[in-house]
N, C-alpha and C positions, 0 to 999 in steps of 0.2 A: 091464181094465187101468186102472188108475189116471189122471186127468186133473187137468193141473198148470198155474197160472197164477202166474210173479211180476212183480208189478205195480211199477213205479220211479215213487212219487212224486217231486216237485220243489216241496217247499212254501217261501212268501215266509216269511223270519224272519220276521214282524208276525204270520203266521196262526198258528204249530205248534199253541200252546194250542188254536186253534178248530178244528183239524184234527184234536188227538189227540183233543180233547174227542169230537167228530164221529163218527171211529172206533172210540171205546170206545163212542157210543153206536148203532152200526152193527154194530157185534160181536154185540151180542145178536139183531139181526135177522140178520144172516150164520149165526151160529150152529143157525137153527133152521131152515136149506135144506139142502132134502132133499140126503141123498148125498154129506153135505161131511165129511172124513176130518181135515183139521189147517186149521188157518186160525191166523196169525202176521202178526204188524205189527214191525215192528224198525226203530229210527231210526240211520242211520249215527252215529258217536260217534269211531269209531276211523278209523285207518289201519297200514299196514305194508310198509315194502319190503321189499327183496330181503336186503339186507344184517339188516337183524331176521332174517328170515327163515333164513338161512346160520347165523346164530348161536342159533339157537332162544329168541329174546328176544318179550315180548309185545306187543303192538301199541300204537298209542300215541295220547291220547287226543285228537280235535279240538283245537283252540285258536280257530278262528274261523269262521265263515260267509263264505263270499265271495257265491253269489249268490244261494242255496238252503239246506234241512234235506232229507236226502234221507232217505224213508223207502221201506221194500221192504215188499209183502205179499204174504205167500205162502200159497194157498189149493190143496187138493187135493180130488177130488171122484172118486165111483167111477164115475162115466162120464161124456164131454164131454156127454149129453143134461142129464143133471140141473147141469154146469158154465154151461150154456148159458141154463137158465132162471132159473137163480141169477145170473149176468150182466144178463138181461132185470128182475128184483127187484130188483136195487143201482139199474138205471140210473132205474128208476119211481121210486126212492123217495131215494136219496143224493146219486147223481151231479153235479146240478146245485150240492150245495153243497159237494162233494168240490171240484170243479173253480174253485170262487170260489179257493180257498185256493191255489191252483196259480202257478210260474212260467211252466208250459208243459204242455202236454198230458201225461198219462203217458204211461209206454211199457208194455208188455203182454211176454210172453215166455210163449208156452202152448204145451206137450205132454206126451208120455205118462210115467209114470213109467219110468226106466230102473233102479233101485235104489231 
């Protein structure tokens, strides 16, 4: 069964450049651990209420930073052992300059694929 992590960054507006920079240059190493199914980085941009929503209207584009750029990564892997070593790989080699760029710690969100 499939194993899933989405990960919520909080990066300071001064860092993005040096974070996406970061992540596209982490990609290629993410890319090439064992057992990894989709791997995604996506920067929030949008929003949407309820009322769009009712109306089938489309979401609507930021206009400002208040205290963060929030990015999501979503990485899938065909089993938590090979998920697990691939976590131990980021942290050897990225994490410390992942986490300079940060408001606040990330947050993690891991389990099984359900769909």
């Amino acid at each position: 069964m499939p194993f899933t992590e989405i990960c919520i960054y909080q990066v300071k507006p001064q860092k993005t450049e040096e974070f996406e920079a970061l992540m596209l240059t982490a990609k290629s190493f993410l890319d090439e651990q064992e057992g990894l199914l989709a791997l995604r980085l996506v920067r929030r941009g949008y929003h949407i209420d309820l009322a769009q929503i009712k109306e089938g209207l489309p979401p609507l584009k930021l206009t400002r930073i208040v205290k963060s750029v929030k990015y999501m990564l979503y990485w899938e892997f065909d089993t938590k052992e090979n998920y697990g070593l691939a976590q131990k790989n980021l942290y050897d080699s990225y994490w410390k300059a992942i986490e300079k760029c940060l408001v606040v710690p990330h947050d993690k969100y891991l389990g099984e694929v359900i769909f």
